[in-house]
N, C-alpha and C positions, 0 to 999 in steps of 0.2 A: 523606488520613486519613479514616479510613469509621466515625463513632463505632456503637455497639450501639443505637441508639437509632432509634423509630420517629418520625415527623414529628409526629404526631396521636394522639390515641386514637381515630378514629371507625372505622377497621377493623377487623375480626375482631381477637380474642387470644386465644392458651389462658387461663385465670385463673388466677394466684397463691394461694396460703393460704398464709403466714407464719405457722405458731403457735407459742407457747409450749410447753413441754412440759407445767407446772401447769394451762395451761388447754385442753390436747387432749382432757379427758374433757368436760367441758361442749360444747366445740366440736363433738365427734365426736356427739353426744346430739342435737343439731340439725339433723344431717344422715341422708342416708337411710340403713338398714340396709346397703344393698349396698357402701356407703362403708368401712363400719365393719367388715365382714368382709373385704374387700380389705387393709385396713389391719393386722387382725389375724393377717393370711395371711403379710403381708411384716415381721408385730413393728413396727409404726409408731405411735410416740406420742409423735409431734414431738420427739424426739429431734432434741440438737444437729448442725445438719449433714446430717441424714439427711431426700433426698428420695423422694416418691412418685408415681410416674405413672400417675392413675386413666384407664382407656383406655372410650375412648365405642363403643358398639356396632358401628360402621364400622372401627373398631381404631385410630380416632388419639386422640392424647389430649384427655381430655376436661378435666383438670384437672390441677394440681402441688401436692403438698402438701409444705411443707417444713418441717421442726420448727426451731425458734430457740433451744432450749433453755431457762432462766430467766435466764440471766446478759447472751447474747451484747449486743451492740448494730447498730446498722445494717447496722453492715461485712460482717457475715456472709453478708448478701442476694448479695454480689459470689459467693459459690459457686455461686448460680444461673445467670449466663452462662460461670461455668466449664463448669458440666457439663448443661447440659440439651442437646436436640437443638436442632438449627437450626432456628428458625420465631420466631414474634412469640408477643409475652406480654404480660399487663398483670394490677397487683397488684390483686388482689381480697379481699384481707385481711391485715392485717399489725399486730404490737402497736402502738398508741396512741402510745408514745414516740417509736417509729422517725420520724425527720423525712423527709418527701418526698424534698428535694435531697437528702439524703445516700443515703437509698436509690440514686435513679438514680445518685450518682457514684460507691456501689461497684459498681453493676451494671457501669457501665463502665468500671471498673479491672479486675473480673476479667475484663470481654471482651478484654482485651490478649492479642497473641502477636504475639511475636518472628518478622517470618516475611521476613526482608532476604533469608537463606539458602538455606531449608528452609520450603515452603509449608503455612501449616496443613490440618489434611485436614477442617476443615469451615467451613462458614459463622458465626458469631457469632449467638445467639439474638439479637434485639433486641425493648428492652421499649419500648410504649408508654406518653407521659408521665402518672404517678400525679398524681392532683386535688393541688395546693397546691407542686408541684416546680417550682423555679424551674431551668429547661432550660438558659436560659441559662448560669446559674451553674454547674451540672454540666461543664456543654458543655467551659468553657473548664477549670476542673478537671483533666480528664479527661484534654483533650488534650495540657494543659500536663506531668501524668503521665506518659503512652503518649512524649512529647518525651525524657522524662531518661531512662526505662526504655529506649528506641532507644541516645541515645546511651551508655548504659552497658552496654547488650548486646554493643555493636557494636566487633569485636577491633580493634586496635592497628591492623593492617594496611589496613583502612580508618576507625579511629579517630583518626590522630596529633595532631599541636599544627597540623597545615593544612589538615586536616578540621574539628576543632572550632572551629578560626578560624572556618571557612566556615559551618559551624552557626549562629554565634552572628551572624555576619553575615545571613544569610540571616532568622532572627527580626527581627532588625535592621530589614531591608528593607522584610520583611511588614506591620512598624506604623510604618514613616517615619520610623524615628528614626537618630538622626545616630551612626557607627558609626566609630570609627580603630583602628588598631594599628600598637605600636612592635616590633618585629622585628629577632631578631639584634643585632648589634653597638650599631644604635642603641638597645640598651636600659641600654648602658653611657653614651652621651652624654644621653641623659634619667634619669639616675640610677636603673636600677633595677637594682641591682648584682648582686641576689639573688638575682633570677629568670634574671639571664643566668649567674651560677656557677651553678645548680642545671643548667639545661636546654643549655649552650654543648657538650656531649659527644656529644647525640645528633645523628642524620642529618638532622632536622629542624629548623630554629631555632628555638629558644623567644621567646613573643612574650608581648605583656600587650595584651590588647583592651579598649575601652572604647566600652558603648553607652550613649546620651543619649537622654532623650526629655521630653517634657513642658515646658510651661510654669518658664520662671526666677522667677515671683512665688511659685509653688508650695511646700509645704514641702522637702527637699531628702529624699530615700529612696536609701543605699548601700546596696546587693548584693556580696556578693564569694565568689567560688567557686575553690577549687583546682581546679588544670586538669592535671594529673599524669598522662598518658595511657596512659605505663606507668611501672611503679618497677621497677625492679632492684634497686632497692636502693640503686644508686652503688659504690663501690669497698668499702663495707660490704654486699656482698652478699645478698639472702635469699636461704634454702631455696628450691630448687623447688616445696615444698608450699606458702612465702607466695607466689612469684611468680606463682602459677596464674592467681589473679582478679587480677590487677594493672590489667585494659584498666579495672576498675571504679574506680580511684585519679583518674579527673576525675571522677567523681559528685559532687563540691562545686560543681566548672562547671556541671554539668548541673543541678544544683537550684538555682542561681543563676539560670543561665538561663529555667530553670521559670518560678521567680518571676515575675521580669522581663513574661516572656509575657506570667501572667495579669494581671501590673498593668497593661499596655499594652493588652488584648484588650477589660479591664473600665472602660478610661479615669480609671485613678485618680487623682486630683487632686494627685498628686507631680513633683515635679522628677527623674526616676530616674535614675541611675546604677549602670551595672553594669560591674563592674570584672574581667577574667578572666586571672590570671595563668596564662600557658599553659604547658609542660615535658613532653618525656619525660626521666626520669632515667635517663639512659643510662651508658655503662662505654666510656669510650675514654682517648688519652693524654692529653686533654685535661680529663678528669675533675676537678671539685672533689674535695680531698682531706681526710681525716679531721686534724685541726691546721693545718688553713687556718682565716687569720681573714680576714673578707669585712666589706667594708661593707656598709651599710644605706642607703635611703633615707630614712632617719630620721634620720642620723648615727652612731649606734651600731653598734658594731662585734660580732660574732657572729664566735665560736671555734667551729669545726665539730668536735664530737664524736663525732658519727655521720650520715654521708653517707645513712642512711636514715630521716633526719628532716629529708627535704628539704622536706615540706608546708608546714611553718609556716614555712618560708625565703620562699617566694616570695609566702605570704602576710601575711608581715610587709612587704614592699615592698608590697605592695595596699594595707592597712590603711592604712600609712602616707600612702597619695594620697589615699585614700576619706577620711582625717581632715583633709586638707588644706579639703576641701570643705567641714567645719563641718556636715554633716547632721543633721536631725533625728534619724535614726533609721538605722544600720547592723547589717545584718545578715551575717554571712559563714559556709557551709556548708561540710566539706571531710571525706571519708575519710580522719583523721586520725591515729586511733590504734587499735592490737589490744587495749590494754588498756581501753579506750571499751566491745570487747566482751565484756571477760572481767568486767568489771562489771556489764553489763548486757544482754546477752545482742545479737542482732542485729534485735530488732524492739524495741528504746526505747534511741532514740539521746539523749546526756547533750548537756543546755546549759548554759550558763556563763553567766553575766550580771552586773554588777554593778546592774543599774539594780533597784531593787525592785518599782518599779511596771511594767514591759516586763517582768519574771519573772513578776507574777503573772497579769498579759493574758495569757503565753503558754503559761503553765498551766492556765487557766480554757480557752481557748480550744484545749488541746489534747482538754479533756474534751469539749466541745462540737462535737469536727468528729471523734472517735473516732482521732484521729491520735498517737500515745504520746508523750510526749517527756519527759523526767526532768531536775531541776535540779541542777548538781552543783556544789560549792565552788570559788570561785575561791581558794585556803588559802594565804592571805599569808604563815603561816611557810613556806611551801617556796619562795619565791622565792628565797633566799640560797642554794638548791643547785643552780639554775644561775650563779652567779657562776663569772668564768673569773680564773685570775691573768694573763691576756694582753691581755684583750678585755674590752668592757661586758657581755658575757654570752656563754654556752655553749648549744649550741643544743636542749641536753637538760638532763636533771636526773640528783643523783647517785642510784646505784642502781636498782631495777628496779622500784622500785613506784608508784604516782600518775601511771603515763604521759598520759594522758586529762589529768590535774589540770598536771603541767606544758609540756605543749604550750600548755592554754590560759593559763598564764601568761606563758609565752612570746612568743603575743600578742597579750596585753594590754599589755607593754610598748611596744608598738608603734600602740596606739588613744590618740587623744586627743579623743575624746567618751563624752560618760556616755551616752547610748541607744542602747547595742550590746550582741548577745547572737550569741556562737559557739555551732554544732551542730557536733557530731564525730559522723557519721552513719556507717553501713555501707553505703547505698545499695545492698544484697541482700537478696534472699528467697533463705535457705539450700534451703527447698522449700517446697511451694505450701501457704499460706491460703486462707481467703477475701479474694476482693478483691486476692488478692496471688499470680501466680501464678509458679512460680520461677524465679530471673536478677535482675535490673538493677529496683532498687525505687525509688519515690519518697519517700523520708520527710518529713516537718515542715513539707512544702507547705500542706496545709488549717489547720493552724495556725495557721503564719504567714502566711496571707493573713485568716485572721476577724483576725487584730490588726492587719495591714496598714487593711482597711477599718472598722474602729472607731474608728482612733487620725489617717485620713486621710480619713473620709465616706464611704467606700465604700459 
């Protein structure tokens, strides 16, 4: 992995100008005439988004001007290794607020491409490090992003439950940490009853992986990510038009594992635990069925009312082990629900928390690292509409509305600690931003990692 980034600043760069658009008249007033007619040839007045390439008398570029608009925030800088040419750069002006590290780590989210495939047809600019950027902290950022965006790029066909196994093994390896997985049948001899109904149909055997790492005097940090590599649906089928992005249904995995990475990369002072229930939801005769009641690993019994609410099935058996541990602090990630997007569109994924004070760190910290995240009600009167008359509960709610709200209550019945907070993420870029370019996104990473290291030394 080759990040956008140059070693040092002491070599040549083109230079940067970031400006605002309020303050492109004073700016433009400071520089030379030839500047300001180039500018007014191409309508440029730092307008959001909109760059300019002043070309030096030999005809390369002499400079980049790129308007930020009044509003944007860092992130927007990532449009510049979108779209500049291939060569080295270094910022040579930019609004005041903008933070160093953040700059360089959108610079290096937009330098991502998907290119397993289909090779890209140019080299990635790379910027040399801005005074006060901690590289470091980009570095792993970055790569821990360009991690979740591969594997959620990457189709079924080289994605399944024995691929992502080996993914997460393979991080695994790279920081020493101790790695097992229960597999197939024996996931009914170690009770995890749920994740083998959901995943026992497909070609592949569904498995639940667990990586360890860190010091046992440490505070204790659960991760837990849906590993749903494709959904069909199950026997409640979707439309072709939902089954399209399905290979993106382990994006919960993949920004588990994210996580994981950079806690492990940055040496964070936890006890970690990542927990990955793995599944393809497949359609054979062996199929869980829509009126099957399934045990838990919890003990509580779950009435399947729809085979395509497999998600929170197999992470209701995580949750359940992750609470065994007593953690500090659990987190669990999953492409969970369509109605997650119909409330909030695909770039601010809703969380769910009970805890007050882990809501408000990961609000504050969601404004501080420019990363969206929205807090949504855990609404205790709709718990009573997943009661089942057969079972401790139904693995839906009645009716068509609050899907988001009862998934996550669904499980919460299944967590027994107070410092947990569920994301129901998209993990897409329907099409390109800045810093975001389209396919397989990282969400709620930067987030939750400023409150991973506040709350554990980082």
């Amino acid at each position: 992995m080759t990040l956008p980034f140059l070693p040092d600043a002491s070599g040549p760069a083109t230079p940067i100008h970031a400006i605002r658009t309020g303050e492109w008249k004073e700016w433009s007033e400071r520089h030379a005439e030839s500047l300001r007619r180039l500018a007014a040839a191409h309508d440029f007045k730092a307008q959001n988004g909109r760059i300019l390439l002043a070309p030096a008398t030999d005809g390369s570029i002499e400079r980049v001007l790129f308007g930020v608009g009044d509003k944007a925030n860092a992130m927007v800088m990532g449009a510049l290794s979108q779209h500049l040419p291939a060569g080295d750069y270094r910022i040579a002006f930019m609004p005041h607020e903008f933070a160093p590290t953040l700059v360089v780590t959108a610079w290096g989210l937009g330098g991502y491409c998907f290119d397993r495939y289909k090779k890209r047809k140019r080299p990635s600019p790379r910027l040399a490090p801005p005074d006060g950027a901690d590289m470091a902290e980009a570095r792993r950022i970055v790569a821990a992003s360009w991690l979740a965006r591969d594997l959620v790029n990457t189709p079924t066909s080289d994605m399944g439950p024995e691929a992502l196994h080996a993914a997460a093994e393979a991080v695994a390896n790279e920081h020493g940490a101790a790695f097992a997985a229960i597999v197939g049948d024996d996931l009914l001899v170690e009770n995890y009853p749920l994740i083998h109904a959901v995943g026992r149909a497909a070609g592949q055997a569904p498995r639940f992986v667990h990586v360890s790492w860190g010091e046992p005097a440490h505070p204790r940090l659960s991760l837990i990510g849906k590993g749903v590599t494709f959904d069909t649906g199950g026997l409640d089928m979707k439309a072709s038009a939902g089954m399209r992005l399905m290979k993106k249904d382990m994006g919960g995995a993949a920004h588990a594992l994210a996580l994981a990475q950079i806690v492990m990369d940055a040496g964070l002072k936890v006890k970690l635990d990542l927990f990955l229930p793995i599944v393809e939801n497949s359609i054979s005769g062996d199929s869980f069925r829509p009126g099957d009641v399934i045990a838990s690993r919890k003990g509580l019994s779950v009435e399947i009312d729809n085979t395509d609410a497999e998600g929170r099935l197999i992470l209701a058996d995580a949750l359940a082990r992750a609470s065994e541990d007593n953690p500090a602090l659990m987190l669990d990630f999953a492409t969970l629900t369509g109605a997650a997007r119909t409330a909030l569109g695909p770039d601010l994924p809703p969380f769910y928390c009970d805890d007050e004070a882990l809501a408000a760190e990961l609000t504050q910290a969601s404004g501080e690292t420019a990363d969206p995240i929205w807090r949504m009600p855990l609404w205790d009167p709709y718990e009573h509409d997943m009661d089942s008359p057969i079972a401790d509960l139904k693995n839906t709610g009645d009716g068509a509305y609050a899907g988001s709200i009862y998934a996550a209550l669904f499980l919460r019945r299944f967590v027994s600690v107070r410092a947990w907070a569920h994301f129901d993420i998209f993990a897409w870029a329907p099409k390109e931003k800045p810093a975001r370019p389209q396919g397989g996104e990282a969400q709620t990473l930067r987030a939750c990692w400023a409150v991973l290291k506040r709350r554990f030394g980082g």
